[in-house]
BAVEX-616303 format. One record per residue (C-alpha): y, z, x; residue in one letter; residue number from 1. Coordinates in steps of 0.5 Angstrom, whole numbers. Example, Ala and Ser with C-alpha at 12.3 -4.5 7.8 and 13.67 -1.06 7.14 Angstrom:
2
[node [-9 16 25] "A" 1]
[node [-2 14 27] "S" 2]
//
This chain:
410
[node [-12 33 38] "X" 1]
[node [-14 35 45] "X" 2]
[node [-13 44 46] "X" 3]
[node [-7 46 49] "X" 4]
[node [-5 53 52] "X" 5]
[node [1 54 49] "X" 6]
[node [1 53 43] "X" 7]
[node [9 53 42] "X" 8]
[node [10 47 47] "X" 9]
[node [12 41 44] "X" 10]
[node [10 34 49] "X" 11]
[node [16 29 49] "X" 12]
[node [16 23 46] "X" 13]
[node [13 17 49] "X" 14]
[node [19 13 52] "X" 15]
[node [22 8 49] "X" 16]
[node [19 0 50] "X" 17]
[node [22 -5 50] "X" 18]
[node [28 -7 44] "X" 19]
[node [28 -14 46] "X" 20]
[node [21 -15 42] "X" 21]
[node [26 -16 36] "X" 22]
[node [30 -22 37] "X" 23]
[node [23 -25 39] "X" 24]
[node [21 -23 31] "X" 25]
[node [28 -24 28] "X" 26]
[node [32 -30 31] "X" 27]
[node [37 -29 27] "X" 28]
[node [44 -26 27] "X" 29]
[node [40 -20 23] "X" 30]
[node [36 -20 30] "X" 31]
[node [42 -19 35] "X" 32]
[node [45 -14 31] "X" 33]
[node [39 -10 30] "X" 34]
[node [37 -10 37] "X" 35]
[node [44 -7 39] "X" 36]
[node [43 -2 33] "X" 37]
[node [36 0 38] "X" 38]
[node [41 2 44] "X" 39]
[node [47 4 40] "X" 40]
[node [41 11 37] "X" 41]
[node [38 11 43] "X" 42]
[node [44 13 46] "X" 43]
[node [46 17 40] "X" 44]
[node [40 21 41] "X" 45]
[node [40 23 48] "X" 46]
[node [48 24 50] "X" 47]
[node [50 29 44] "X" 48]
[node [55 31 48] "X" 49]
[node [58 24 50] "X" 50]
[node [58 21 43] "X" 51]
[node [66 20 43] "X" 52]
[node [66 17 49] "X" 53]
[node [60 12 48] "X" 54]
[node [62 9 42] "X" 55]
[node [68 5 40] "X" 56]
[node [70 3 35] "X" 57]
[node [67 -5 34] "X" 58]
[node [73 -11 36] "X" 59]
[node [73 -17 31] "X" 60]
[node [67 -21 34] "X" 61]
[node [62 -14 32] "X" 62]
[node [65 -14 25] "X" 63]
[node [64 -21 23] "X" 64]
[node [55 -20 26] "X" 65]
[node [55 -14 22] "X" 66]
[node [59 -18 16] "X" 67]
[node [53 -24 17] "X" 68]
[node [48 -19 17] "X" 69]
[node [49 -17 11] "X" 70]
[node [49 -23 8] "X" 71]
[node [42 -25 11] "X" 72]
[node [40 -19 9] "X" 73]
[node [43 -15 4] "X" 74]
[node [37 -11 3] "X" 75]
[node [39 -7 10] "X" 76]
[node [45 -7 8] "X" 77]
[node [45 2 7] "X" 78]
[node [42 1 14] "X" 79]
[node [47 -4 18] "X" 80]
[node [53 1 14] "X" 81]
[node [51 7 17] "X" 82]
[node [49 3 24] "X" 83]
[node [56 0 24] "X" 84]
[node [59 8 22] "X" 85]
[node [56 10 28] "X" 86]
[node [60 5 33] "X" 87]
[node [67 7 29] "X" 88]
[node [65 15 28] "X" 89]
[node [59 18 31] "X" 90]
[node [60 25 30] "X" 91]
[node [60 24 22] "X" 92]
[node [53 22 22] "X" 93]
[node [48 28 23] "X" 94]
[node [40 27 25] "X" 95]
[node [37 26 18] "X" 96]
[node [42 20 16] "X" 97]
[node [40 16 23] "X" 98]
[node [33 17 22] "X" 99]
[node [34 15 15] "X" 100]
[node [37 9 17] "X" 101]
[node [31 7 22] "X" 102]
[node [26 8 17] "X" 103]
[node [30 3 12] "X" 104]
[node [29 -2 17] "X" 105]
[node [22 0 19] "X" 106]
[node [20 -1 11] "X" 107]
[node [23 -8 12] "X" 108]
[node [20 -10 17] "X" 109]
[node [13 -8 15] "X" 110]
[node [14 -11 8] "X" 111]
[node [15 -17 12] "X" 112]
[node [8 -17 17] "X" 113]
[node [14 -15 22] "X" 114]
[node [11 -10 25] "X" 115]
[node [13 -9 33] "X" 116]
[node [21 -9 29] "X" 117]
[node [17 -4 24] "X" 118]
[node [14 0 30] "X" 119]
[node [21 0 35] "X" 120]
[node [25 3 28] "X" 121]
[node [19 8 26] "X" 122]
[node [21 11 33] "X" 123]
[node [28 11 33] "X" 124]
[node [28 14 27] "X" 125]
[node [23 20 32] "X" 126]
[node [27 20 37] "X" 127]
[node [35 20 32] "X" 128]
[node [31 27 28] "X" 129]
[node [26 29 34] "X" 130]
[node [25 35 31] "X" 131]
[node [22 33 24] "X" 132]
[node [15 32 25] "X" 133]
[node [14 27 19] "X" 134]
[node [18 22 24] "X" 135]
[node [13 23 30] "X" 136]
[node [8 22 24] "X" 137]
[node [10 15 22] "X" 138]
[node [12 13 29] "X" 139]
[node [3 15 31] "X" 140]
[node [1 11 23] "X" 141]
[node [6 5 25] "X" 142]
[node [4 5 33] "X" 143]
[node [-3 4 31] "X" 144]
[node [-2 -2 27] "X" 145]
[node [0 -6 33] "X" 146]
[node [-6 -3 37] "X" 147]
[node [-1 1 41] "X" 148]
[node [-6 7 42] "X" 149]
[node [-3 11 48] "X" 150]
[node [3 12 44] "X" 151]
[node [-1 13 37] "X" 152]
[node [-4 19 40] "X" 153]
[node [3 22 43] "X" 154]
[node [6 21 37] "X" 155]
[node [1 24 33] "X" 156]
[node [0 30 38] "X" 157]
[node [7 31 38] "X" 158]
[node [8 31 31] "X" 159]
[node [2 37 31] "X" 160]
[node [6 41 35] "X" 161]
[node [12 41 31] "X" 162]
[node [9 41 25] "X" 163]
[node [6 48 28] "X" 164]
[node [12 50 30] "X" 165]
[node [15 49 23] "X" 166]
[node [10 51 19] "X" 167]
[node [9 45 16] "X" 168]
[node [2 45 14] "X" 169]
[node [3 37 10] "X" 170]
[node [5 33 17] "X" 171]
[node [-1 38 20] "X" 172]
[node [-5 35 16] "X" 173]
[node [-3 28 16] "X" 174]
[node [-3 29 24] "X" 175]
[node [-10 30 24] "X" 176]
[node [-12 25 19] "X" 177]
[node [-7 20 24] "X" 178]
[node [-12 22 30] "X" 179]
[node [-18 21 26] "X" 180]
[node [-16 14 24] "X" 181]
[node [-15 13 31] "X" 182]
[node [-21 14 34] "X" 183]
[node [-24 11 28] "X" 184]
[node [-21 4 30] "X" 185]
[node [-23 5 37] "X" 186]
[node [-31 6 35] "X" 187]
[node [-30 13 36] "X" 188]
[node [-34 16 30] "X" 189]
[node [-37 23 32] "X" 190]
[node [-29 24 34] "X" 191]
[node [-27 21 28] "X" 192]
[node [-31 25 24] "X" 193]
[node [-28 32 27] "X" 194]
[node [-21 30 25] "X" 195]
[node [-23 27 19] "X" 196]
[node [-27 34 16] "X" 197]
[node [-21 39 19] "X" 198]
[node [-16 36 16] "X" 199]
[node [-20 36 10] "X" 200]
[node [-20 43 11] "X" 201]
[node [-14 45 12] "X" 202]
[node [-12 40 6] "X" 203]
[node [-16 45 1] "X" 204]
[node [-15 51 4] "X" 205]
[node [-7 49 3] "X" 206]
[node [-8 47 -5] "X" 207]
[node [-6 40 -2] "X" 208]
[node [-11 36 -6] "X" 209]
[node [-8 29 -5] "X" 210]
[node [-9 29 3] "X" 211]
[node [-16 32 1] "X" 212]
[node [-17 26 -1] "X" 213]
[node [-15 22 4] "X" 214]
[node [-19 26 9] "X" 215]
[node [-25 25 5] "X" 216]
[node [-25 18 4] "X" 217]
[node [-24 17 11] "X" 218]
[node [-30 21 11] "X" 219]
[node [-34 17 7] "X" 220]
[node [-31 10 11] "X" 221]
[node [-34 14 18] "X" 222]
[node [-40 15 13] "X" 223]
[node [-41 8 11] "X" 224]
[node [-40 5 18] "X" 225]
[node [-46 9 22] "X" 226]
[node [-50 8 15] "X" 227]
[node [-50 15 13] "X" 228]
[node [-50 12 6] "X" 229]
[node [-51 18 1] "X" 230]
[node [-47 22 5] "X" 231]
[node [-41 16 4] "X" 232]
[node [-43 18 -5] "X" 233]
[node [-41 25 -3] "X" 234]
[node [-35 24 0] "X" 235]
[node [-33 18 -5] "X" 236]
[node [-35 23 -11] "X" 237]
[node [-31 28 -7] "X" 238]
[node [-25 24 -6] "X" 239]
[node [-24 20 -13] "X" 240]
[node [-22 28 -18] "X" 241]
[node [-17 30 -12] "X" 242]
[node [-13 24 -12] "X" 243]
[node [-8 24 -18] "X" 244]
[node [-9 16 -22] "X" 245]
[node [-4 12 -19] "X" 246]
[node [-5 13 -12] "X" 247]
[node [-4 8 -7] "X" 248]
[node [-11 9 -4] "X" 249]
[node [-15 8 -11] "X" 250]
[node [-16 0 -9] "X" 251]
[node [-18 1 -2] "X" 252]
[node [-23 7 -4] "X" 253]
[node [-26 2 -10] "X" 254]
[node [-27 -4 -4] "X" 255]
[node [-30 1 1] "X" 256]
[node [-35 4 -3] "X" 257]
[node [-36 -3 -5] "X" 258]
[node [-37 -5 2] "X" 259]
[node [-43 0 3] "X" 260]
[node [-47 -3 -4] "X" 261]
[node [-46 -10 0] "X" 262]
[node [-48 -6 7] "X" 263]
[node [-54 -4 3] "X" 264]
[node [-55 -11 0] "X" 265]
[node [-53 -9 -7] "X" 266]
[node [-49 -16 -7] "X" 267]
[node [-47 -16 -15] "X" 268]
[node [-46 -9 -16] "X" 269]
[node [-41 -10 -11] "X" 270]
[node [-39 -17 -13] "X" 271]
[node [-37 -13 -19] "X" 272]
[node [-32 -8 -17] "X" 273]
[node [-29 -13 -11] "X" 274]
[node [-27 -17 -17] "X" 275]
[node [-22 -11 -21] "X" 276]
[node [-20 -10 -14] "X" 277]
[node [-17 -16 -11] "X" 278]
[node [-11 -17 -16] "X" 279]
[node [-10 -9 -14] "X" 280]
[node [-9 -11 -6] "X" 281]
[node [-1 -13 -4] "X" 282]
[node [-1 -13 3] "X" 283]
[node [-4 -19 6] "X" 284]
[node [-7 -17 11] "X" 285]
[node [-11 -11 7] "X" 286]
[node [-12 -17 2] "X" 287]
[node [-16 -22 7] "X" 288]
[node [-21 -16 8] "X" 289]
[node [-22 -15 2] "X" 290]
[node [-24 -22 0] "X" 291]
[node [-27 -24 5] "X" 292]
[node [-32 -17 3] "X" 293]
[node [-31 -20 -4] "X" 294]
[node [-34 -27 -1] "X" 295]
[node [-40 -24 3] "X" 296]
[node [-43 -19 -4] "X" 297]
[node [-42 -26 -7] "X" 298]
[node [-47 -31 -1] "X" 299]
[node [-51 -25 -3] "X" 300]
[node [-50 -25 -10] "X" 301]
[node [-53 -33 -11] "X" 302]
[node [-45 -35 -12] "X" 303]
[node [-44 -40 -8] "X" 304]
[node [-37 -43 -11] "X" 305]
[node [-34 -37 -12] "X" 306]
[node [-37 -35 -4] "X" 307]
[node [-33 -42 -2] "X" 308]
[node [-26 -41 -6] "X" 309]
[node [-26 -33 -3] "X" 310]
[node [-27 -36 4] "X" 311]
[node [-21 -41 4] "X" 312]
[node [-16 -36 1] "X" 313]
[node [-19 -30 7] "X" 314]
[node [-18 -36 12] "X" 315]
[node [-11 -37 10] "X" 316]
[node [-8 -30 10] "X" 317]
[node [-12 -28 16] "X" 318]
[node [-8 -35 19] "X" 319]
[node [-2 -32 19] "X" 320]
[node [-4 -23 18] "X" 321]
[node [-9 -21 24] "X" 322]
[node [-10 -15 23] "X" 323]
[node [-17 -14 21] "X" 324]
[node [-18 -22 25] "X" 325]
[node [-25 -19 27] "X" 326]
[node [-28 -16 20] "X" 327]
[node [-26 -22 16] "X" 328]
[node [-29 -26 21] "X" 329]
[node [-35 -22 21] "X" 330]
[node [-35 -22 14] "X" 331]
[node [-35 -29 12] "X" 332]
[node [-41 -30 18] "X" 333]
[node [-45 -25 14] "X" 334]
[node [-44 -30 8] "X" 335]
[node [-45 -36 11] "X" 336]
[node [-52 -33 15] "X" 337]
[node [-54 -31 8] "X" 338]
[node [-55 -39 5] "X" 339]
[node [-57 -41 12] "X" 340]
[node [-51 -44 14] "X" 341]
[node [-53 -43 21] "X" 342]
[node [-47 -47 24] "X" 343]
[node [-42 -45 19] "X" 344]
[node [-44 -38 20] "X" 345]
[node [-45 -38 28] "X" 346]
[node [-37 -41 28] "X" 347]
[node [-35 -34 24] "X" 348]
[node [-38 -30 28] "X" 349]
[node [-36 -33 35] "X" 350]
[node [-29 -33 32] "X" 351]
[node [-30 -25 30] "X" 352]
[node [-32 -24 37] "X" 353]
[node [-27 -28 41] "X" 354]
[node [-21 -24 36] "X" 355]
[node [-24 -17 37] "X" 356]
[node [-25 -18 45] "X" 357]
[node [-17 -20 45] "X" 358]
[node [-15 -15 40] "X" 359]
[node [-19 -9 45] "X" 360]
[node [-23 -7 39] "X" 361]
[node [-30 -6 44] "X" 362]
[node [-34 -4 37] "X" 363]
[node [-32 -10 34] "X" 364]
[node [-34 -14 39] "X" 365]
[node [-41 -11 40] "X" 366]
[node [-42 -12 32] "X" 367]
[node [-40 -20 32] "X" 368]
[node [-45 -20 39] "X" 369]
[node [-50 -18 37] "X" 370]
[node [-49 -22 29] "X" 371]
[node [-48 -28 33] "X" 372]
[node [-54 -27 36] "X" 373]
[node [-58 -26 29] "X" 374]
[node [-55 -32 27] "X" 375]
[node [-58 -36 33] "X" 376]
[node [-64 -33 31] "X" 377]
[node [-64 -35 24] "X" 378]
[node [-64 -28 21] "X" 379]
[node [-62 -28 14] "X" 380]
[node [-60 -22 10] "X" 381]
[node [-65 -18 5] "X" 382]
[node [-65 -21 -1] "X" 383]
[node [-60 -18 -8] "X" 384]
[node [-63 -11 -10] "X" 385]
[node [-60 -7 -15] "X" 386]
[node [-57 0 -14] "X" 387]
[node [-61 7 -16] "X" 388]
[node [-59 12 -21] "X" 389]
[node [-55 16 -17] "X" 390]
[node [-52 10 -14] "X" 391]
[node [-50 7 -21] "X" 392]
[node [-47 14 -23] "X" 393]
[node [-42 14 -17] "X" 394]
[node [-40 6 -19] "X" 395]
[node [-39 9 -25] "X" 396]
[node [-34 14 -23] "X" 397]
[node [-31 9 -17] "X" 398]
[node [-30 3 -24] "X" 399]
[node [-27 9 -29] "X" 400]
[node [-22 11 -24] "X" 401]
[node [-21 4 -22] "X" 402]
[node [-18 2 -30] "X" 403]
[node [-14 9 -30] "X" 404]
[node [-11 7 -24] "X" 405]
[node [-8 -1 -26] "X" 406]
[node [-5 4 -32] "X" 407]
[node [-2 8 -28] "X" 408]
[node [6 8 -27] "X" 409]
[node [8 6 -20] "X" 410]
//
């Protein structure tokens, strides 16, 4: 996070966008009770001395939206209850079971590719606990999904500060792994690669070998996208003993390492592990990268059925979940360039820049520019080679740690 004089000053939280984002996400009676629930926290968290004369208890007409609601969406039923609870008696309710209710709301949404709805109700659960850093956090990671990066970085900042207050050395660390993340997604490296390694520090130093972890495997994503590839082994290796077997990251560490064999044309080798990753992804938008990664090792790996069958599945996701849009893109044009599938391919790579330009990702857009360009060049890749020892031996690891994780409980 940028330097500050004073330590101990918290920055306010960055004001509230527009809650109308939700009816046009959720049209439905859900939608209208979950818009006014945005207004109704927002008012409870700035007004403490109000509540009483703010909030009334609901007519009959509020009763039967909140009643349908619940019948639309019975999984929200904890939270509606304690919106409702809020209009009847706001003095019963304190911070946490406010926030908690938002955040409900928020893993609805997010389950569900919502995630504007997922990021007004990540910040209204800040905004209802202001003073717990891990709401500030979650509001950053959630802004940053939709690209809302001048909030990613309030937040985070924000949530540093009080987690300095508070003692807190886990959100710290977890703020500045949201920094990293942040600057990473802008192609800022260099920075990304600061934040990453100081929370790598801090996390050792504190015994917290899980967020450890994540740092190190961030690490070595950096790593792989500047082509430092041995360093990326050495952070790979770092990460995979300080994450615990069920980790949710295990996967997504599986396809970055396998996406530097694939960046130094290692296609079957990473055709190999991209397969035992694949079942594992469960979110959409994570698995239309991961495929259309497993559709470019397999261009490169000769497999050109299995190529085709990938890029039909990554199309379809990415159809509907964008949020990797570039990369898949880009990823199905490298398949298509390596069998000289040069008007094929040059669609992907003109569907990659046009989708990074209007997703503001300038790095991305000067990837697909400049792929573009090889493709209309008739560039092909290097052909298939095999992965050294030292390579292998990290392959290894990354697999064995793999199978554990499919056993794993959760």
């Amino acid at each position: 996070m940028p330097s500050q004089p004073r330590q101990h000053r918290i920055p306010p939280p960055p004001a509230a966008l527009d809650r109308l984002r939700v009816l046009e996400q959720v049209e439905s009676t859900t939608g209208l009770v979950l818009w006014r629930a945005l207004v109704d926290v927002r008012l409870w968290a700035a007004a403490p001395d109000e509540r009483r004369i703010l909030f009334h208890a609901p007519n009959a007409d509020v009763r039967e939206r909140y009643a349908l609601a619940r019948a639309e969406t019975p999984e929200l039923a904890p939270a509606l209850g304690t919106f409702g609870l809020l209009l009847q008696a706001p003095d019963l309710l304190d911070a946490a079971q406010l926030a908690e209710a938002c955040a409900l709301v928020h893993e609805w949404a997010d389950g569900r590719g919502l995630y504007m709805t997922s990021l007004l109700f990540a910040e209204a659960a800040a905004y209802a606990e202001p003073d717990n850093p891990a709401r500030a956090n979650l509001a950053a990671r959630t802004a940053r999904m939709v690209m809302e990066y001048d909030r990613v970085s309030a937040w985070h900042l924000r949530a540093h500060k009080l987690s300095v207050r508070a003692k807190n050395d886990g959100e710290k660390v977890s703020a500045l792994i949201g920094y990293g993340a942040m600057m990473k997604a802008t192609g800022r490296y260099a920075e990304a690669r600061r934040f990453f390694q100081r929370a790598a520090n801090k996390a050792t130093e504190t015994g917290r070998r899980k967020e450890a972890g994540m740092a190190h495997h961030d690490l070595a994503s950096i790593a792989v996208e500047v082509g430092d590839f041995r360093l990326a082994e050495l952070h790979t290796s770092a990460a995979l003993p300080l994450y615990p077997n069920d980790h949710a990251r295990i996967p997504a560490l599986a396809h970055d390492f396998a996406f530097a064999l694939i960046r130094q044309h290692h296609y079957t080798a990473a055709l190999y592990l991209l397969e035992r990753v694949v079942p594992l992804i469960r979110r959409p938008e994570e698995q239309a990268v991961v495929i259309s990664s497993l559709a470019w090792a397999a261009a490169g790996a000769g497999r050109l059925n299995r190529l085709a069958e990938a890029e039909r599945t990554a199309a379809e996701l990415v159809g509907i979940f964008d949020e990797y849009g570039p990369a898949v893109f880009i990823h199905l044009a490298e398949g298509w360039r390596a069998c000289a599938e040069w008007e094929r391919a040059d669609r992907y790579a003109d569907a990659a820049l046009r989708a990074a330009e209007r997703r503001k990702e300038a790095h991305l857009a000067r990837e697909a520019a400049n792929l573009r360009e090889t493709i209309r060049q008739r560039g092909r890749p290097e052909r298939d080679t095999q992965p050294g020892p030292r390579t292998r031996a990290v392959l290894r690891d990354v697999s064995a740690r793999l199978g554990r994780w499919k056993q794993a409980p959760g």
